[in-house]
N, C-alpha and C positions, 0 to 999 in steps of 0.2 A: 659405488654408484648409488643415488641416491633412489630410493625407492616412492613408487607414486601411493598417493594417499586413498584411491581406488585403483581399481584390475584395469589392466588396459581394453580399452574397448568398451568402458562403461561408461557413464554419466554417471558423478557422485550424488549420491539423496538428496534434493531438495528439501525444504524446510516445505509444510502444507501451511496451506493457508489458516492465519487465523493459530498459527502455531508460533507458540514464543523462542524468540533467539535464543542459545546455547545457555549465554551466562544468564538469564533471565528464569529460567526453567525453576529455581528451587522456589524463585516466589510466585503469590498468588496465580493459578491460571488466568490465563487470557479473561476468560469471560467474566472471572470476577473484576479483573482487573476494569473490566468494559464498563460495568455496572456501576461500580465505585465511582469513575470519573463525572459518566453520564448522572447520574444522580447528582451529585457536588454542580455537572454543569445544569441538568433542569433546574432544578433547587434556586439557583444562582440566577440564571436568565429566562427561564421557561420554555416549551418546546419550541416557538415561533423563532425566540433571538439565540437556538442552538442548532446547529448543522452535526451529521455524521462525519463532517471532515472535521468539526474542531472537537469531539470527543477523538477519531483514531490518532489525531495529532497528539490530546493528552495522554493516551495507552503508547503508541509508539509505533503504533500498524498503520498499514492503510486501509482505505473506508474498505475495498475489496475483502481485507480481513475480518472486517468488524462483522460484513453481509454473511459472510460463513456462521457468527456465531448470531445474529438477528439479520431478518429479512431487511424490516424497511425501521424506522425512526418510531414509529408507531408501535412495533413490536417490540422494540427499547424503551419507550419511554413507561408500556405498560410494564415488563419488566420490573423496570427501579419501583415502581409502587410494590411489587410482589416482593420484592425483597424487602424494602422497608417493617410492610406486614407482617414477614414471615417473621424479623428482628423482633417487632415489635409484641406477635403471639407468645414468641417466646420466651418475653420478659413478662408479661403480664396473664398468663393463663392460667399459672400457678396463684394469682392471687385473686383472680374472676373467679374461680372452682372455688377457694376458699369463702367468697361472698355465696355466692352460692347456696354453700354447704349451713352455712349461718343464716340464713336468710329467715328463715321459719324461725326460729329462736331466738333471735333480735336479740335484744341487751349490751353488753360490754362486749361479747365478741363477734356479734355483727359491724356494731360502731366501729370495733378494732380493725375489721375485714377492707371496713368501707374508706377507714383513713388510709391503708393500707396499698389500696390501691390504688389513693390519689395520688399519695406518696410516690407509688413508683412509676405509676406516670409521668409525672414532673419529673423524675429522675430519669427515664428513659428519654424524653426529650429532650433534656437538658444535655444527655448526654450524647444524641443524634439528633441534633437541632437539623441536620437539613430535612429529615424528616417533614418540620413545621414550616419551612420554604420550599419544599417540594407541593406539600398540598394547598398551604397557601394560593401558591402560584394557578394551581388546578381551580381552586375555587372563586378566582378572579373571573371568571367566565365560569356561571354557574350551570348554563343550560349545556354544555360541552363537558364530556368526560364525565357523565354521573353512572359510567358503568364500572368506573374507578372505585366510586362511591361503596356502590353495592357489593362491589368483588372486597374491598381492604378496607373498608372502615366500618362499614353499619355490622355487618356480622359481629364483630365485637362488639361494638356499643351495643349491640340487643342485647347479646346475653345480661350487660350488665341491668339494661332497662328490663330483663326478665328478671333479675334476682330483686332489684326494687318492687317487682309486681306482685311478685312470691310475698315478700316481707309484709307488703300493704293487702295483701289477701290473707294472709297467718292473722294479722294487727297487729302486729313488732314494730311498725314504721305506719307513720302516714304520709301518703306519697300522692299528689292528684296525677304530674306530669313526667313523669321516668326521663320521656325522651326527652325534653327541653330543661330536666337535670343534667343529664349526660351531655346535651350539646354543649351546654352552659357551661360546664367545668373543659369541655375539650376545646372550647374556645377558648377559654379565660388560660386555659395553658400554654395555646399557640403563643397568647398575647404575653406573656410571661415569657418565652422562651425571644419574641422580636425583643421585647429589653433588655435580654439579657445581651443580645448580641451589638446593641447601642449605647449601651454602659461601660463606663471605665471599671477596674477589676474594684476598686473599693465599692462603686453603686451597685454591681454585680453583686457581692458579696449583700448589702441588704435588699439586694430583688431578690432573690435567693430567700432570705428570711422571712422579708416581711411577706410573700405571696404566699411561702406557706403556712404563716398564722392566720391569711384570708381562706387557706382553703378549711383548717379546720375549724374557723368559726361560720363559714359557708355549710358546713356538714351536720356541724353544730346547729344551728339555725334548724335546719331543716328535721334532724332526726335526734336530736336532744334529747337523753333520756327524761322522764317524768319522774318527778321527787316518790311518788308511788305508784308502782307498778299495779295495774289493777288487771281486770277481767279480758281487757285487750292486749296483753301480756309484755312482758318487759321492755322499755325501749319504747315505747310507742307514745308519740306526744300528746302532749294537754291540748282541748281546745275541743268548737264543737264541731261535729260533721266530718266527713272523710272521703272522699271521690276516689274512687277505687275503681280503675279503668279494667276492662276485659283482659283475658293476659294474651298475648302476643301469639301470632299464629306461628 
């Protein structure tokens, strides 16, 4: 006789909401699994031309599952910025501290710090390009979502705009505008990473090239060491006068 797969007189376990099917189970949880999509789809359409039905449709739940792991569309959409962030702290924090740490001492390995970091920006983009179609999308409507702004992106770009401030307070760099450096390279990146996604893999291959010889001659331009280092200490450019803003609160 064949035996029942629960005790008689029970009702076998449900699956909870917001819980992935049996054979689903060894990959990613649910939530990231949520997170992934939704990001791919704001990135993609932006929050208006994306619904919670057609993210649970690309996880494989229903919206009722998706509400177990976010309330409303709002609470997901902030979300995927926080994830992106968190990605993106944790490719570039180790090379913000190293600016940082160089900052006072200018010369070769501030320059070094500074390429350093453009460098791996471009590379973290490059490498989570919806990242740059996620905010994109946010910054099409500028007066909406600027608490996006201030939660995942300015906190980084300060530090960075404080290690230029440091440097131009030391004289290892002359710097008037920090922030509208920093915007400047974070824009000129975004716009780097939309080419790249409009290119065929040969034009790829010199966006890829030729935008990082623009960024280290952009860096160059700017914080060039001087053929003699003088009394304003190594790294610090020729030229006269120096605007040296207050440093950041």
């Amino acid at each position: 006789m064949r035996k029942s797969s629960h005790t008689q007189g029970q009702e076998p376990v449900r699956r909870g909401p917001g819980r992935p099917r049996r054979g689903a189970r060894e990959g990613p949880p649910t939530r990231e699994l949520i997170l992934r999509e939704a990001t791919a789809l704001f990135a993609a359409r932006g929050p208006e031309g994306t619904s919670l039905r057609d993210i649970a449709a690309r996880v494989g739940i229903d919206v009722s599952s998706l509400h177990h792991h976010f309330p409303s569309k709002k609470a997901l959409y902030d979300a995927c910025f926080e994830r992106v962030h968190e990605a993106e702290r944790a490719a570039l924090a180790p090379l913000v501290a190293e600016l940082a740490r160089t900052a006072p001492q200018g010369g070769a390995p501030f320059a070094e710090a500074l390429g350093a970091l453009a460098e791996g920006f471009v590379d973290f983009l490059e490498e989570h390009p919806h990242t740059t179609f996620l905010w994109l999308r946010r910054w099409l409507d500028p007066a909406r979502g600027t608490g996006l702004d201030e939660a995942y992106a300015l906190p980084l770009y300060g530090e960075v705009e404080r290690a230029l401030l440091e440097a131009a307070h030391a004289g290892t760099v002359r710097e008037a505008t920090p922030h509208v450096t920093v915007r400047s390279l974070v824009w000129a990146a975004h716009g780097h990473v939309t080419a790249l996604a409009a290119a065929s893999p040969a034009e790829r291959e010199r966006e890829r090239y030729e935008f990082r010889v623009w960024v280290r001659r952009f860096l160059e331009a700017l914080y060039g060491a001087r053929p003699d280092a003088g009394a304003t200490g190594a790294g610090a450019l020729a030229g006269d006068g120096v605007i040296i803003q207050r440093p950041l609160d």
